[in-house]
C-alpha positions in Angstrom: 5.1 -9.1 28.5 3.8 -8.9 24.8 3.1 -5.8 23.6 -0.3 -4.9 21.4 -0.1 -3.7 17.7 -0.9 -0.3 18.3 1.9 -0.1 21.7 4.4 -1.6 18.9 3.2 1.1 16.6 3.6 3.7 19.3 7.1 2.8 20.2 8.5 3.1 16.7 8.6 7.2 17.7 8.5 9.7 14.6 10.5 6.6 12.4 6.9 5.9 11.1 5.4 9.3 10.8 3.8 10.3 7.8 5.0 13.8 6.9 2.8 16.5 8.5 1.6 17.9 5.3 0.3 14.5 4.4 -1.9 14.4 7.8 -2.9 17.7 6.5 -4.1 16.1 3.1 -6.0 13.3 4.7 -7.5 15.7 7.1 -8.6 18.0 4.3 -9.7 15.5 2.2 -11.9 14.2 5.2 -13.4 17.7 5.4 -16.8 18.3 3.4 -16.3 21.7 3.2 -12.9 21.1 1.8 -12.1 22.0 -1.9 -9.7 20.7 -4.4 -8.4 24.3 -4.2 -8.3 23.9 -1.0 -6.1 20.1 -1.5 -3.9 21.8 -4.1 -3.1 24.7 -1.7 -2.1 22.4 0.5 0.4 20.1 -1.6 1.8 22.9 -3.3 3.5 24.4 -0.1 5.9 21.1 -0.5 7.8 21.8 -3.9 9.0 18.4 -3.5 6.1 16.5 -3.1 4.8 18.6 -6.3 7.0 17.6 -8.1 7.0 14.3 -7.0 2.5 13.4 -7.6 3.2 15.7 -11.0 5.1 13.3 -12.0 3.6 9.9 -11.4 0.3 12.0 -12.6 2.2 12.5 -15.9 3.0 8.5 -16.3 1.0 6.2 -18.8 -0.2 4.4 -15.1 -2.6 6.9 -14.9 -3.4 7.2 -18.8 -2.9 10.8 -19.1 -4.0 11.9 -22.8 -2.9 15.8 -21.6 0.6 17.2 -20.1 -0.4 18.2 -16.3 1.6 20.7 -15.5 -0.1 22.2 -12.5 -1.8 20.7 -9.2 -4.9 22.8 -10.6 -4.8 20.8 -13.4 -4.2 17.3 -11.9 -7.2 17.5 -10.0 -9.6 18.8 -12.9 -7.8 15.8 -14.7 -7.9 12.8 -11.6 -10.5 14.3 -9.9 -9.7 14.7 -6.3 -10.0 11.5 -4.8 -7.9 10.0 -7.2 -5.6 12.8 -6.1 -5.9 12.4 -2.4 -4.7 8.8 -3.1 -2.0 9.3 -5.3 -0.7 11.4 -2.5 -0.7 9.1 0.1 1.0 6.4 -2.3 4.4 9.5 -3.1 3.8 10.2 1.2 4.4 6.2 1.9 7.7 6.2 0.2 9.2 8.6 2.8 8.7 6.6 5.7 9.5 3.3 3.8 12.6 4.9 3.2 12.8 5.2 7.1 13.3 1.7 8.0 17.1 0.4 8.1 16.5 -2.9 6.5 18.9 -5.4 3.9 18.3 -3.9 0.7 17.3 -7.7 -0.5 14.3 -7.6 1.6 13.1 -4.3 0.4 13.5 -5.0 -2.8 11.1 -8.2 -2.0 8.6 -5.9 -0.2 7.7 -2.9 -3.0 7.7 -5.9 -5.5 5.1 -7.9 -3.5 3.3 -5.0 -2.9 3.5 -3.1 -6.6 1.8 -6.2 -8.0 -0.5 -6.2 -5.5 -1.4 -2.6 -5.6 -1.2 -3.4 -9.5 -3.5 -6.2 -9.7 -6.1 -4.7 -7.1 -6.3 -1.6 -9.4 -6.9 -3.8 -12.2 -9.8 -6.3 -10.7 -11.6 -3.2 -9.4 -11.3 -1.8 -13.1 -13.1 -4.8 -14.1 -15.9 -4.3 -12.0 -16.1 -0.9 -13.2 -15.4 0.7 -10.0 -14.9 4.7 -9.5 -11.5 6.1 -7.9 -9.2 2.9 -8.9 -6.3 4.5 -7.0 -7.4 3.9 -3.6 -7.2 0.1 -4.5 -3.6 0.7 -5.6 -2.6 2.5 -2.4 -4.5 -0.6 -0.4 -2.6 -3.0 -1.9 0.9 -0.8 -1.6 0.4 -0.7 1.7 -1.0 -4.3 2.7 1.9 -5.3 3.8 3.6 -2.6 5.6 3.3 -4.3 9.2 6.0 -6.9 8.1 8.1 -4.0 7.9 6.9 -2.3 11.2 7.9 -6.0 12.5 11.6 -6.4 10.9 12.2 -3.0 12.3 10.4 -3.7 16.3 11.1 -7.9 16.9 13.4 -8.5 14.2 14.5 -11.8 15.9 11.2 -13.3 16.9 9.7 -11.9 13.1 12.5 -14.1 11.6 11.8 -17.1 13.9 8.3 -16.6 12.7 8.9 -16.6 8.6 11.3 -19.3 9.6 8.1 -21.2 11.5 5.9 -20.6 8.7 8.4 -21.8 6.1 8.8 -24.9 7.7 5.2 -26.0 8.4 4.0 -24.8 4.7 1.8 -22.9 6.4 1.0 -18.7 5.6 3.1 -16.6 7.5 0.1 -14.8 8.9 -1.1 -17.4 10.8 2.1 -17.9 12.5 2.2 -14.6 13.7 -0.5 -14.6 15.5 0.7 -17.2 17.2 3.9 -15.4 18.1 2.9 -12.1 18.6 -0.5 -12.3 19.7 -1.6 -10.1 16.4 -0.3 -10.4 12.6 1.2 -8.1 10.2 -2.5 -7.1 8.7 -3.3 -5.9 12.0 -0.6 -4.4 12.7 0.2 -2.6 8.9 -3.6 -1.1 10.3 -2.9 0.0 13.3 0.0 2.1 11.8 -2.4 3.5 9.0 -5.0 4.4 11.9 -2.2 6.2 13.4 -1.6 8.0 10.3 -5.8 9.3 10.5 -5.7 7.8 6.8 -9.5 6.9 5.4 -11.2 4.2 7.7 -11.6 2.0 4.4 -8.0 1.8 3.7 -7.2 0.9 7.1 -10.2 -1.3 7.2 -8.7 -3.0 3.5 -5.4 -3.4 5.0 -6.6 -4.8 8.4 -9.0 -7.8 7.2 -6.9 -8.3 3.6 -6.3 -12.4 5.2 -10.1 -12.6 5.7 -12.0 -9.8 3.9 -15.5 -10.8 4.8 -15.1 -9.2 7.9 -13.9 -6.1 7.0 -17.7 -4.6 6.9 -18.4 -1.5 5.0 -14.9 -2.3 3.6 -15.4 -5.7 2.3 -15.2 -5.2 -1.6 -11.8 -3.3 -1.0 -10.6 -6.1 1.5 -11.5 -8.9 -1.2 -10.0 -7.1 -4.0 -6.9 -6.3 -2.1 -7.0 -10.3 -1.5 -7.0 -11.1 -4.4 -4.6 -8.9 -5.8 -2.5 -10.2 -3.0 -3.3 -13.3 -4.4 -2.2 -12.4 -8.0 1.1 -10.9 -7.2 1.9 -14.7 -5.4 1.4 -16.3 -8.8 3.0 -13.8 -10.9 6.3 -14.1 -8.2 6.0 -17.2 -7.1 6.5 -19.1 -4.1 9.7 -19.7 -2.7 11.7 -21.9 0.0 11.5 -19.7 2.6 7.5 -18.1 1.3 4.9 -19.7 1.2 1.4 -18.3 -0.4 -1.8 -17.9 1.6 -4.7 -19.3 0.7 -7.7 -17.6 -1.2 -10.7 -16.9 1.5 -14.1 -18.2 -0.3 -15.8 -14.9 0.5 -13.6 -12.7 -1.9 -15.0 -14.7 -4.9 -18.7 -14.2 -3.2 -18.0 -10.5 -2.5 -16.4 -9.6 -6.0 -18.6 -11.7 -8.3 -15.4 -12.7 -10.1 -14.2 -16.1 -10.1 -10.5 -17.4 -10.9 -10.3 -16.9 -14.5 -9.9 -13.8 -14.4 -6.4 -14.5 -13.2 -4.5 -15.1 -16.0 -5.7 -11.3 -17.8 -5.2 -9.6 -15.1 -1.3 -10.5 -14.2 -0.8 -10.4 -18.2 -1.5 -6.3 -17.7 -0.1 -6.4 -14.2 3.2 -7.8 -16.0 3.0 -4.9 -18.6 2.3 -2.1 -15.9 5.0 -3.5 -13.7 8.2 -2.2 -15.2 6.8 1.0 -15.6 5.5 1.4 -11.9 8.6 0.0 -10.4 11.0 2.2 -11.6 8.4 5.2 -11.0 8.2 4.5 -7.3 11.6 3.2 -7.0 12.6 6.8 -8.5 10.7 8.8 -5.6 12.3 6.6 -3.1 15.7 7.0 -4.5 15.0 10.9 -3.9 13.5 10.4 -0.3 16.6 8.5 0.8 19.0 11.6 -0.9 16.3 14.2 1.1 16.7 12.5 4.6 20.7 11.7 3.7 21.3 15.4 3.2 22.1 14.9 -1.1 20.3 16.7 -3.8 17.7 15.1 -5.4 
């Protein structure tokens, strides 16, 4: 009998939990009677994870012009939906670290998804759009139901990839085919889980086919494209093939596919930097949950 998404979501146990204070943050941040006092209070009872946004708020990513050496600070200086979101991106790394998987396919995965997260962030700069992170913790996370998939049906996951590779067709599509449901979906249902914002989930969800992804269209076209980006700038491979741009992003965005080639040239620049940023908070996460000082 084939299971849904969200009973596959449910049987991955506490492996997939985001940290409690993290539920806490979303939760708060959901609250209109909430305060960035109020956020900061709550991050700061997790020295770690202080230490952890201070210092990806501190990095030339987020164009700091001022040292922010306090939580207090970082929101006067983000603003606290940027905040909120850069939260969620330090709180992902945990439970990536989580998953027992080759250290050749994670590698693939945060690279994918850095660029994508990358390049979202960057079209939604060009269309002058308030609180950029959120696109760059869409895009991080687009992909996380391949993950939930390696780790729950390893064997009919690789049979799929293996399926897709063949016919030259998107890996998406075979999914579906396989498991009833595809990694989008799935990547969702996790988020949902998680009680994250309904447009990230939303972003994540319909990032194959963003025009149906309602109030959350602009963010589901953006991450689609950014998806799109980070395929150029990597490549396709033998065993990868890229899926296709859906006509509604370019309808929904406004933008049209010149915009390409200026967007991965900063993408490339912001890479390097990002990469080892993120790579660095995982590095610690894995030393946490190992029992190792970080």
């Amino acid at each position: 009998m084939r299971k849904s998404a969200k009973e596959m979501v449910q049987h991955l146990s506490t492996l997939a939990t985001l940290p409690d204070i993290c539920m806490r943050i979303s939760e708060a941040a959901s609250d209109p009677n909430s305060s960035a006092f109020d956020m900061g209070k709550i991050i700061g009872q997790d020295p770690a994870l202080t230490a952890q946004v201070l210092k990806v708020a501190n990095s030339s990513f987020y164009s700091a012009n001022a040292k922010i050496d306090t939580l207090t600070r970082a929101v006067v200086m983000l603003g606290l939906q940027q905040l909120r979101y850069l939260t969620f991106s330090v709180c992902s790394i945990d439970v990536v670290a989580k998953f027992k998987l080759p250290a050749k396919e994670l590698e693939h995965f945060w690279k994918h998804s850095f660029y994508t997260g990358i390049c979202a962030r960057l079209l939604a700069s060009k269309l002058h759009i308030m609180n950029t992170e959120r696109l760059f913790v869409m895009g991080l996370l687009h992909d996380i139901g391949k993950l939930v998939f390696q780790h729950s049906a390893p064997e009919h996951y690789r049979r799929a990839a293996t399926g897709a590779s063949r016919e030259r067709m998107p890996q998406y599509r075979w999914e579906k085919g396989t498991f009833g449901f595809d990694h989008a979906e799935l990547g969702a249902e996790l988020l949902t889980s998680w009680r994250l914002p309904s447009a990230l989930c939303d972003a994540v969800r319909f990032h194959h086919d963003p025009e149906r992804a309602g109030t959350a269209r602009m963010e589901a076209a953006l991450v689609h494209l950014g998806d799109a980006v980070a395929w150029r700038l990597q490549g396709s491979t033998e065993s990868t093939f890229a899926p296709e741009i859906h006509p509604s992003a370019w309808t929904i965005t406004g933008l049209n596919e010149r915009i390409f080639d200026a967007v991965g040239v900063l993408a490339e620049k912001q890479y390097e930097e990002v990469s080892v940023l993120y790579k660095g908070i995982a590095s610690e996460a894995n030393l946490r949950r190992f029992g190792g000082a970080a």
